[in-house]
C-alpha positions as CSV (number, residue, x, y, z in Angstrom):
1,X,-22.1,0.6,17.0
2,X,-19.6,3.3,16.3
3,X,-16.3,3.1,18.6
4,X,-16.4,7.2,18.1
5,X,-19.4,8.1,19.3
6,X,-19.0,12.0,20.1
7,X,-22.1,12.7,17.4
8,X,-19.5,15.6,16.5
9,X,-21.1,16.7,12.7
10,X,-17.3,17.2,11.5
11,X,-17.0,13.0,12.3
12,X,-20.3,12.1,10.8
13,X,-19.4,14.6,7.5
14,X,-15.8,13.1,7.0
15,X,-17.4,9.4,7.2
16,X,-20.2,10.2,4.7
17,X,-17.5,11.6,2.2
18,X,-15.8,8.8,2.4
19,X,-18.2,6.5,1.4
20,X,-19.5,8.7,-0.9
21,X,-16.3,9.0,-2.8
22,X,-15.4,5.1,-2.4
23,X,-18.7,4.5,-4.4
24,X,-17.6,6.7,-7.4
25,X,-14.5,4.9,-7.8
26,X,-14.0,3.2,-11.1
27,X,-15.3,0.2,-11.3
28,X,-15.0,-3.6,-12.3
29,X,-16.2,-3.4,-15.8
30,X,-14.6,-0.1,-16.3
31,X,-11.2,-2.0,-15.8
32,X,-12.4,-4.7,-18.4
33,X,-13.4,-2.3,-21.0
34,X,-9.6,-0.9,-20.7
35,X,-8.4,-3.8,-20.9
36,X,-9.4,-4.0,-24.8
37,X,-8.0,-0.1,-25.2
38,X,-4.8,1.5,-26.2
39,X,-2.4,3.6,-24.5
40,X,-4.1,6.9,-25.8
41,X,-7.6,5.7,-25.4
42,X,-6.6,5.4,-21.7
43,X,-6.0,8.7,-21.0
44,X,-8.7,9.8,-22.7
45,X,-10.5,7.7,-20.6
46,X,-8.8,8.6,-17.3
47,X,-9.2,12.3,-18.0
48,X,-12.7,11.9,-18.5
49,X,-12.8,10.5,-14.9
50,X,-11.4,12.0,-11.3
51,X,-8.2,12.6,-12.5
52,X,-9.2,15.6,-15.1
53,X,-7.2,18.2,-13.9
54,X,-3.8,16.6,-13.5
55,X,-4.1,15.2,-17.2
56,X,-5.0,19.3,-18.5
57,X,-2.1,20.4,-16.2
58,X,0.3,18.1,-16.8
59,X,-0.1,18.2,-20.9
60,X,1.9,20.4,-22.1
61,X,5.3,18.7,-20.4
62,X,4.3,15.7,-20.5
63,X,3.0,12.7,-22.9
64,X,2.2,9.0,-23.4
65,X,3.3,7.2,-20.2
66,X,4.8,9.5,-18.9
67,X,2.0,12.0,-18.7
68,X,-0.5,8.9,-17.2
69,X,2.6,8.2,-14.4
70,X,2.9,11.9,-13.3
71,X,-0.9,12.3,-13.2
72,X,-1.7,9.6,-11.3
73,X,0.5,10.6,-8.7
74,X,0.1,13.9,-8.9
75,X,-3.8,13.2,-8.1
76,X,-3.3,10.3,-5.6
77,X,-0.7,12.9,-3.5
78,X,-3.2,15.3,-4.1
79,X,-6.1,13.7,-2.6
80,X,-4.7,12.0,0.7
81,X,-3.7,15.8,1.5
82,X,-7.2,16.9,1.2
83,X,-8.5,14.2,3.1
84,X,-6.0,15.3,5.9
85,X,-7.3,18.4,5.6
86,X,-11.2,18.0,6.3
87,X,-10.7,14.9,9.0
88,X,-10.8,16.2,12.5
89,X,-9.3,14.6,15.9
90,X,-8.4,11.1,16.8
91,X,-9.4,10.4,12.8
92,X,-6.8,12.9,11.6
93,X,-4.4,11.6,13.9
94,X,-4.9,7.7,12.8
95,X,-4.7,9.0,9.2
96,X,-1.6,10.9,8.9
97,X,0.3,8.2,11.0
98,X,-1.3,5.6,8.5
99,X,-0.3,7.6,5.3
100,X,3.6,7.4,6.6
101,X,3.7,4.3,4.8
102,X,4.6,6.5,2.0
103,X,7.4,8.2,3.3
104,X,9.1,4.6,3.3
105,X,8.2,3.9,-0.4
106,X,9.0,7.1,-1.2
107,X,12.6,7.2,0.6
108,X,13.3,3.3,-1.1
109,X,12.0,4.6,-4.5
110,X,14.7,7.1,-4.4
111,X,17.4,5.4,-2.7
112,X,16.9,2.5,-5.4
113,X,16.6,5.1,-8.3
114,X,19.9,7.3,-7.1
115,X,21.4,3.6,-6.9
116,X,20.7,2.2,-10.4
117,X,21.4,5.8,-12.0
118,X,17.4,6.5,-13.2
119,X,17.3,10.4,-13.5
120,X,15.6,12.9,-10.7
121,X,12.9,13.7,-13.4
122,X,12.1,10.1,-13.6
123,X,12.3,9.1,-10.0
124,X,10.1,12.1,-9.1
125,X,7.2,10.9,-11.3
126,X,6.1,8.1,-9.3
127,X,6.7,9.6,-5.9
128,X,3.4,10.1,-3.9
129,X,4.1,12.8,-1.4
130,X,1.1,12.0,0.8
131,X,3.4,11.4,4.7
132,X,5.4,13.2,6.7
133,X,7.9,14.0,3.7
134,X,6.2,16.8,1.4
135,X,7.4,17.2,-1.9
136,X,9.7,20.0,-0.7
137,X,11.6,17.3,1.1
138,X,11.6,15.1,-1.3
139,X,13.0,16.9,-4.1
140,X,15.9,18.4,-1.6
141,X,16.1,14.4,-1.3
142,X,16.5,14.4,-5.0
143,X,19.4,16.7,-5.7
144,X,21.3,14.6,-3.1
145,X,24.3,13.1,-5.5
146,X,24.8,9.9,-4.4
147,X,22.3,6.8,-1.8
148,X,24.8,8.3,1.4
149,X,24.0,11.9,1.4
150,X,20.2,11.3,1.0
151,X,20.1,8.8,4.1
152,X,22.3,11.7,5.7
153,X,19.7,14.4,4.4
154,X,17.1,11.9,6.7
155,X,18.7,12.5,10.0
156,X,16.1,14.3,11.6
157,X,13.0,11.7,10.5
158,X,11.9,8.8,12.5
159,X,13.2,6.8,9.3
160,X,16.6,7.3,10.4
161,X,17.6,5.1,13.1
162,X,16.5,2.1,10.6
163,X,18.1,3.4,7.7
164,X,21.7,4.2,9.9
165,X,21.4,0.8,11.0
166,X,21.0,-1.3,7.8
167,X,21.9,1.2,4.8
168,X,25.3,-0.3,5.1
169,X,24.0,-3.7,5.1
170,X,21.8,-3.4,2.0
171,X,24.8,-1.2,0.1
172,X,27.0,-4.4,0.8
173,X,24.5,-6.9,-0.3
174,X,22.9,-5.0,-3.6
175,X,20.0,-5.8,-1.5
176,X,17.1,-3.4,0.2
177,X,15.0,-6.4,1.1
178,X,15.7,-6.3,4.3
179,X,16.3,-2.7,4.8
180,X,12.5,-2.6,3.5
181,X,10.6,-4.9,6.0
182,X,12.9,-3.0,8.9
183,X,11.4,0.2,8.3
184,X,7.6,-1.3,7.6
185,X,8.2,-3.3,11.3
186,X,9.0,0.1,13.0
187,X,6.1,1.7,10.7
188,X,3.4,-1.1,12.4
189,X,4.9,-1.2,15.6
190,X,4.4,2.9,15.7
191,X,1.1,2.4,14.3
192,X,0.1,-0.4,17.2
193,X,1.4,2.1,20.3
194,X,-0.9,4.3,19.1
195,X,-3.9,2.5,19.8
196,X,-2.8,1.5,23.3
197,X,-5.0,2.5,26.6
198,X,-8.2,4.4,26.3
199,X,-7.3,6.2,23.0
200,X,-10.8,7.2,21.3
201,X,-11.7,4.8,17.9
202,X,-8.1,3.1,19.2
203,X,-9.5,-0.2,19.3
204,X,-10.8,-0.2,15.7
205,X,-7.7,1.2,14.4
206,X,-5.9,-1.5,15.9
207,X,-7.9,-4.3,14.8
208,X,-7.8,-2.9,10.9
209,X,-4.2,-2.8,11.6
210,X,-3.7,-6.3,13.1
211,X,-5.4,-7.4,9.7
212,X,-3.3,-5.4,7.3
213,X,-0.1,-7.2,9.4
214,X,-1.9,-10.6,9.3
215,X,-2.2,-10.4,5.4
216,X,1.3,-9.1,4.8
217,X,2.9,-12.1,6.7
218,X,0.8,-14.3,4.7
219,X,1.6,-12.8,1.4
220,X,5.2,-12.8,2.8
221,X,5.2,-16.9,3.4
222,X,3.8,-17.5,0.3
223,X,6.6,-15.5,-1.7
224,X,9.4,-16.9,0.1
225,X,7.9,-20.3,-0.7
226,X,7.9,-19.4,-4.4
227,X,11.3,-18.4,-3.9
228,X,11.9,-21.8,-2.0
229,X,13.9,-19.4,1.2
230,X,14.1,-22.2,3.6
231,X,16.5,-20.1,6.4
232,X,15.4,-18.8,9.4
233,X,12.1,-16.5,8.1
234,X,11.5,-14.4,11.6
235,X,13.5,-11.2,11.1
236,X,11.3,-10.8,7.7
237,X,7.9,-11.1,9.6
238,X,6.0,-8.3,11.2
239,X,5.1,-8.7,14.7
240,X,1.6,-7.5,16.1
241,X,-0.6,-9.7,14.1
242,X,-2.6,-12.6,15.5
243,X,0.0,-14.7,14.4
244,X,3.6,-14.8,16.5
245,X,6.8,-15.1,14.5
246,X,7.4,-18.2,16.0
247,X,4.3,-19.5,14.7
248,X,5.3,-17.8,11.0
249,X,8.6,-19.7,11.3
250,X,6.8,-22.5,11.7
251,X,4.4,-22.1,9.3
252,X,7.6,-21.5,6.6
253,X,9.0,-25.1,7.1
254,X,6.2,-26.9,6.4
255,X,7.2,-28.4,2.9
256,X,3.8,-29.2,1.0
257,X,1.5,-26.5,-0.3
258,X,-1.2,-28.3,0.9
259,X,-0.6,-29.1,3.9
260,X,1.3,-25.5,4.5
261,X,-2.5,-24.1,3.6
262,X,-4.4,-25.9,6.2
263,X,-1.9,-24.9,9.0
264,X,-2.6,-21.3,8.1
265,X,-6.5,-22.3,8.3
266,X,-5.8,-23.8,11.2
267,X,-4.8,-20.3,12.8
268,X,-8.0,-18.1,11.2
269,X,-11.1,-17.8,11.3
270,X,-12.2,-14.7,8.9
271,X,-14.3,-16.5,6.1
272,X,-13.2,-14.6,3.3
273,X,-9.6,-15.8,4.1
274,X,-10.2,-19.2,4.4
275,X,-12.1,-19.2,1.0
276,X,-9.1,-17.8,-0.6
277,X,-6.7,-20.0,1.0
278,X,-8.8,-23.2,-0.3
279,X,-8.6,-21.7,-3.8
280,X,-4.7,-21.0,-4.0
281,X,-4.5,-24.8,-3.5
282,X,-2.3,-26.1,-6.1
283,X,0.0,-24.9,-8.2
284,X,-0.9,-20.9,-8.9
285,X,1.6,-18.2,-9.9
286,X,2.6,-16.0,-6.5
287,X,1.3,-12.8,-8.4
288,X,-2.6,-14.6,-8.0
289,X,-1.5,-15.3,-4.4
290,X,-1.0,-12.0,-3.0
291,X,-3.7,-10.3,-5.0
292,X,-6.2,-12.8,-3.6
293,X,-5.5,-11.9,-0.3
294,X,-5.1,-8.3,-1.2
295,X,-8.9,-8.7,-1.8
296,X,-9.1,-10.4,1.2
297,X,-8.0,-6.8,2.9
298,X,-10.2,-4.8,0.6
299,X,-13.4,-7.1,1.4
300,X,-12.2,-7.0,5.3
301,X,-12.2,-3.3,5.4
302,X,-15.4,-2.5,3.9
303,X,-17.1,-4.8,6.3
304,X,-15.3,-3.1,9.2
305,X,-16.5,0.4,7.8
306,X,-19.6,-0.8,7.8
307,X,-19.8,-2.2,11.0
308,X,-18.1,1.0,12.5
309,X,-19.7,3.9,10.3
310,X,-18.5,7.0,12.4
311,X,-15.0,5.4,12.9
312,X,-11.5,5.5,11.7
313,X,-12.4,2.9,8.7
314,X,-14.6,4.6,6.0
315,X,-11.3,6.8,5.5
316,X,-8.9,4.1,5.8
317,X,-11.0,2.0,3.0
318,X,-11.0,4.8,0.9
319,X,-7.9,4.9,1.3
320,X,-6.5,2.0,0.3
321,X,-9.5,1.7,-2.4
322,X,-7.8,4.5,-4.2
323,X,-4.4,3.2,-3.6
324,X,-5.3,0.3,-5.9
325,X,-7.5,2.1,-8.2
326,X,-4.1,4.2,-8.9
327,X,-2.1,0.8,-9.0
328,X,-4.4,-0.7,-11.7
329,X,-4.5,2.3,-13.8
330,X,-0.9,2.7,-14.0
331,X,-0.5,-1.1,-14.5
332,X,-2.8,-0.8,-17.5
333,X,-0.6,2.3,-18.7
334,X,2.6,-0.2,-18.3
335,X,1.3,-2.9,-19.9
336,X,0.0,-1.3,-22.6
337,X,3.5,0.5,-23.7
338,X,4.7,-2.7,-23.3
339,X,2.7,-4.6,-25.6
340,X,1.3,-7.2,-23.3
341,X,-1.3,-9.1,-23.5
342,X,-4.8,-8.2,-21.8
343,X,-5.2,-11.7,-20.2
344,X,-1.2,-10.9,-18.7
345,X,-1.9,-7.4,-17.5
346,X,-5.6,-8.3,-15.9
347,X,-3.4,-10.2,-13.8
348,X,-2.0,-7.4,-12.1
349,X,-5.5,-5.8,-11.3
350,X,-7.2,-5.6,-8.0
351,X,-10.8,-5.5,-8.8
């Protein structure tokens, strides 16, 4: 039964869309079929699908990969806005403080851009103004000269306290890492006061979220095994999740792969998880890793919005079903102008 249960027509509407436009995502075969294309024969392809209009529009300045980048971003931008614009309520809410994630990649894309001297025009490309942050802001960020004055430009965001606090840190180091999982720990903890008390469609929210946290730790652990970090891993976990940092911390010193797998089992009980888990047994590249158990999410969510059809989770699966339809398109693009092989870049899909 739906946790919004108002039987407002502007709820059920928004839902239906949803769905309706998850289905006419591109699908698995599509993906395949690119796979054995070129660079040009992409587009082609791409403008044939959703993304039409920003490939017509963006012609003229633009070519090659550069003119699949900026489309794709342009389109992806385009469409969270108008999502945000036809969701009413509580949904509305849930979305636009979701959709901040972006401000953070957005504000660490530049910062890391103005760093290592990549040009405004390039930087811009693969920005996706979809937050808080418009594009306005963004390009004001932009014309900033040097990594100080845009953190400076950021004083009145909720970004801000984070970014005065370990800006100096990360410029010390050559780092952002950590800089990076401060501001996505402030970004869930936001996200979990939200659902607190009676909140309408709260609880749903907060158990989609509680997932999303779960699977980022995980992926986390995994990648700082690969990277064999065997310090003190709390401050780079997220707290909220069903696991405690303690229990992450943990979890990081055990020394076999194996037996670091069935702890994790130990500790969940989704069945989709603990499939994947038994099939990253063994030796398997960290990329294969975190894009299991990005399906994990993907799988998770449609089951939720299923479950909850007049709730918060249609849109959030869209959501993030279009993030990653974006991601492999432009990861196709990449590979491609670079030459690799299809069996190298289907590694980098999500399908």
């Amino acid at each position: 039964m739906a946790e919004i249960s108002s039987g407002s027509a502007q709820y059920i509407y928004v839902c239906t869309r949803m769905r309706v436009r998850r289905s006419q995502l591109i699908p698995r075969e599509d993906y395949l079929r690119m796979l054995n294309m070129s660079l040009p024969e992409i587009t082609r392809f791409i403008e044939d699908t959703g993304y039409k209009a920003e490939i017509d529009e963006l012609a003229t300045a633009f070519s090659g990969i550069d003119l699949v980048e900026v489309a794709l971003s342009w389109n992806l931008a385009k469409e969270y806005q108008n999502i945000l614009n036809i969701t009413p309520g509580n949904l509305m809410r849930f979305t636009a403080s979701y959709l901040r994630r972006w401000d953070i990649q957005n504000v660490l894309t530049i910062l890391r851009g103005k760093a290592q001297g990549t040009s405004a025009g390039k930087i811009r490309e693969v920005l996706i103004p979809a937050g808080a942050l418009d594009r306005v802001f963004l390009d004001r960020l932009l014309v900033e000269d040097s990594p100080d004055r845009i953190v400076e430009a950021l004083k009145s965001t909720r970004l801000y306290p984070v970014l005065e606090r370990e800006f100096p840190r990360a410029v010390e180091t050559g780092s952002y890492a950590r800089l990076e999982n401060e501001l996505y720990k402030g970004y869930y903890e936001r996200l979990l006061a939200e659902t607190k008390g009676e909140v309408k469609g709260g609880r749903v929210f907060r158990n989609y979220v509680q997932l999303e946290i779960d699977i980022r730790n995980i992926q986390n652990l995994f990648r700082l095994r690969s990277q064999r970090v065997t310090e003190d891993v709390r401050d780079m976990m997220i707290p909220g999740g069903s696991f405690t940092v303690d229990e992450l911390q943990r979890l990081a010193l055990i020394e076999g792969r194996d037996e670091f797998i069935d702890a994790v089992k130990k500790q969940v009980s989704l069945p989709s998880l603990l499939n994947t888990l038994e099939e990253l047994r063994g030796v398997r590249p960290i990329r294969e890793a975190e894009t299991g158990l990005t399906r994990v999410q993907l799988e998770q969510m449609d089951r939720m919005s299923k479950r909850y059809p007049i709730s918060i989770t249609p849109i959030l699966a869209y959501l993030e079903h279009k993030k990653y339809e974006v991601a492999n398109l432009r990861a196709l693009a990449r590979g491609k102008e670079a030459n690799l092989p299809s069996e190298r870049i289907q590694d980098y899909l999500v399908m």
